[in-house]
N, C-alpha and C positions, 0 to 999 in steps of 0.2 A: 578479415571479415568472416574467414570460412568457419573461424575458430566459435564463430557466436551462432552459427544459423541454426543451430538444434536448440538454446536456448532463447531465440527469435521465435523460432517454428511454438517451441511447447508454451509461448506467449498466448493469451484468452486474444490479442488485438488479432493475431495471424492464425488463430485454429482454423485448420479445413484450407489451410493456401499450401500449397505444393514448395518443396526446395527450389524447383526452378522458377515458378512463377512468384515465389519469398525473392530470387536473387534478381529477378527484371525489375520487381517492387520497387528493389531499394536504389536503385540506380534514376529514378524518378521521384522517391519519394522528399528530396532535400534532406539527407541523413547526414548528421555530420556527429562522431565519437569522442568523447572526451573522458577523460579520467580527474579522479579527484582523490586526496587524501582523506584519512579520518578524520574526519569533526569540520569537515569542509559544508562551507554552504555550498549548496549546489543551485540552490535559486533564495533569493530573499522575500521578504514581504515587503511588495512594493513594486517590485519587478513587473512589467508585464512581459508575457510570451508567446510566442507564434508557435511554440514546436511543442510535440506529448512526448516526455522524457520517456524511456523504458530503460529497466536497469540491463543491464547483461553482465554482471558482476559484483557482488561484495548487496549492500543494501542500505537503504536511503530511510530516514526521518522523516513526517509529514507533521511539524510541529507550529503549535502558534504560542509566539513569547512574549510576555509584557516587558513594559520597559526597567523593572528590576532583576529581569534577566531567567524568572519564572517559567517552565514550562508543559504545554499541555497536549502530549502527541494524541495526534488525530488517529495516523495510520503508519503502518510500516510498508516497504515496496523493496523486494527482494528480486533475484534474477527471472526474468518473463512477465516481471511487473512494470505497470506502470504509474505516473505521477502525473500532476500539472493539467491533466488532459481537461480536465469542465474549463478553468481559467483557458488554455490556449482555444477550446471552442466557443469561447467568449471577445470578440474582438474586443481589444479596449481597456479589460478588465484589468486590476492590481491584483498580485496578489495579495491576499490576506494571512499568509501563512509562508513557513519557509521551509526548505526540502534539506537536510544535512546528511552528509555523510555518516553514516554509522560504524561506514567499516571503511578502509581503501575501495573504492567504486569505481565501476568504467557504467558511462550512461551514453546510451545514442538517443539524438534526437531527431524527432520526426517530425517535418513541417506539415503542419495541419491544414495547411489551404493545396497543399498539395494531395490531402486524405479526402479531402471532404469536395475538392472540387475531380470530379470523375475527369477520364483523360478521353477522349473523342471518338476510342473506339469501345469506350464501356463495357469494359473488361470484366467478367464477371468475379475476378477473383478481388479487383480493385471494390465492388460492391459488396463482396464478402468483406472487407475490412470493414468498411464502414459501418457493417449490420454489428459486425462485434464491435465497434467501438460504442456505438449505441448501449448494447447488453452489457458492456462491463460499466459504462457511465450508471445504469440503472442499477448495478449490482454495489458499486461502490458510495450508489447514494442511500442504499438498504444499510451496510454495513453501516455508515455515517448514523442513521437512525437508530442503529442499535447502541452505538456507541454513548447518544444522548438516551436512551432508555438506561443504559447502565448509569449513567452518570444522577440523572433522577431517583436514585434509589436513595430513601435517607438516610441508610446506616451503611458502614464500610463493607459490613457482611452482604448485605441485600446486594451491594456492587455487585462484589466477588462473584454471589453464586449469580445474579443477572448473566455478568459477563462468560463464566464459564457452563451456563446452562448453553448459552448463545451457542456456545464452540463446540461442544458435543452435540447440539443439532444438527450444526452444521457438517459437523464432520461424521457423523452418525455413529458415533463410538464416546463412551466413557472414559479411555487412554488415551490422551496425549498430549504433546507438546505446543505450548504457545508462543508465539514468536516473540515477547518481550521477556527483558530481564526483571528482576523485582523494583526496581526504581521506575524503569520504562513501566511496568505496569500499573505502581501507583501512579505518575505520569498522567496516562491513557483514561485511569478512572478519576484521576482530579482528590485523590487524597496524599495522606502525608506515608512515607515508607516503612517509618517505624509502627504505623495504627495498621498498614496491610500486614506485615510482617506478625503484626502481635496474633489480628483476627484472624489468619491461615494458620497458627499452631494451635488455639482455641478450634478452629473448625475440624483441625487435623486430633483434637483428642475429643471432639464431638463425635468423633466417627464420620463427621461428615465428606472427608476425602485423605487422600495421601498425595504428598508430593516430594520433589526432590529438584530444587533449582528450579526449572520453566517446565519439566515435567509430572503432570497432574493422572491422579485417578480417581471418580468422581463415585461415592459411595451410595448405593440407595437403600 
């Protein structure tokens, strides 16, 4: 476990909690580790769950599939990420979506009634969780919103630069790298591989950017 607490710590769920008071945490929080191979489901749609996955190695899928085998990733969750978390603070609920393995993954999981009900002496670091969990639930339901504004664009292009105007806001820079592959990212925006592929080397002799694989430079 010692091996994970710095990528625990640098988690948005645990910013602002101490190494020691991260290690009393987990001893409380119903954590139980598991590992998964690539191309593993790590939760189904269908499933319901009590625990908020966090990755602490390799990186997970947050995909919804039709029944011809279709798919349309929502999100990615890398190490200090998490998953599942609205559904597990949802008693009851299904999931509507399924979590896959993208690479070999180790995930812990955190039981939610053990987050969200405070422990008797109302700890304040136990209250720090909870506030971030809140902030990243609000952050990841913005992200969500962006994702259907890229996706209401009507042309492939309007996508593209939607989704990549998005990322250099947010990352406050014109260089960088995006965490899908070229498949994952038509994927993500709900078109075909071969129309992104076409419209990135049209926008790349518009002048409108340069790239190389997941690595973009966004031109003004």
């Amino acid at each position: 476990m010692k091996d994970f607490l710095s990528i625990l710590r640098s988690s948005q769920l645990f910013s602002g909690i101490s190494e020691n008071e991260l290690t009393s945490m987990l001893s409380c929080l119903g954590t139980r580790k598991e590992d998964f191979p690539k191309k593993a489901f790590v939760l189904r749609a269908g499933d319901t769950v009590g625990s908020i996955g966090i990755v602490l190695s390799g990186s997970v899928l947050i995909i919804q599939e039709d029944i011809w085998g279709n798919w349309n990733i929502l999100s990615k969750s890398g190490p200090g990420q998490t998953f599942a978390a609205v559904y597990a603070c949802a008693p009851g609920s299904r999931l509507n979506v399924s979590v896959i393995a993208e690479t070999p993954v180790t995930v812990m999981f955190l039981n939610v009634k053990r987050i969200l009900n405070v422990c008797p002496s109302a700890c304040s670091h136990h209250s720090r969780v909870i506030r971030n969990l809140l902030s990243e639930l609000a952050e990841k339901n913005l992200r969500f919103n962006e994702k259907l504004t890229h996706m209401g664009q009507r042309t492939t292009r309007a996508k593209i630069m939607s989704y990549l105007s998005a990322e250099a806001q947010r990352l406050g820079k014109y260089e960088f790298d995006i965490p899908f592959s070229r498949q994952q990212l038509a994927d993500y925006l709900g078109v075909e591989r071969s129309g992104l592929s076409l419209e990135l080397g049209k926008m790349k002799k518009d002048g409108l950017l340069d790239y190389h694989k997941n690595h973009f430079v966004l031109r003004l």
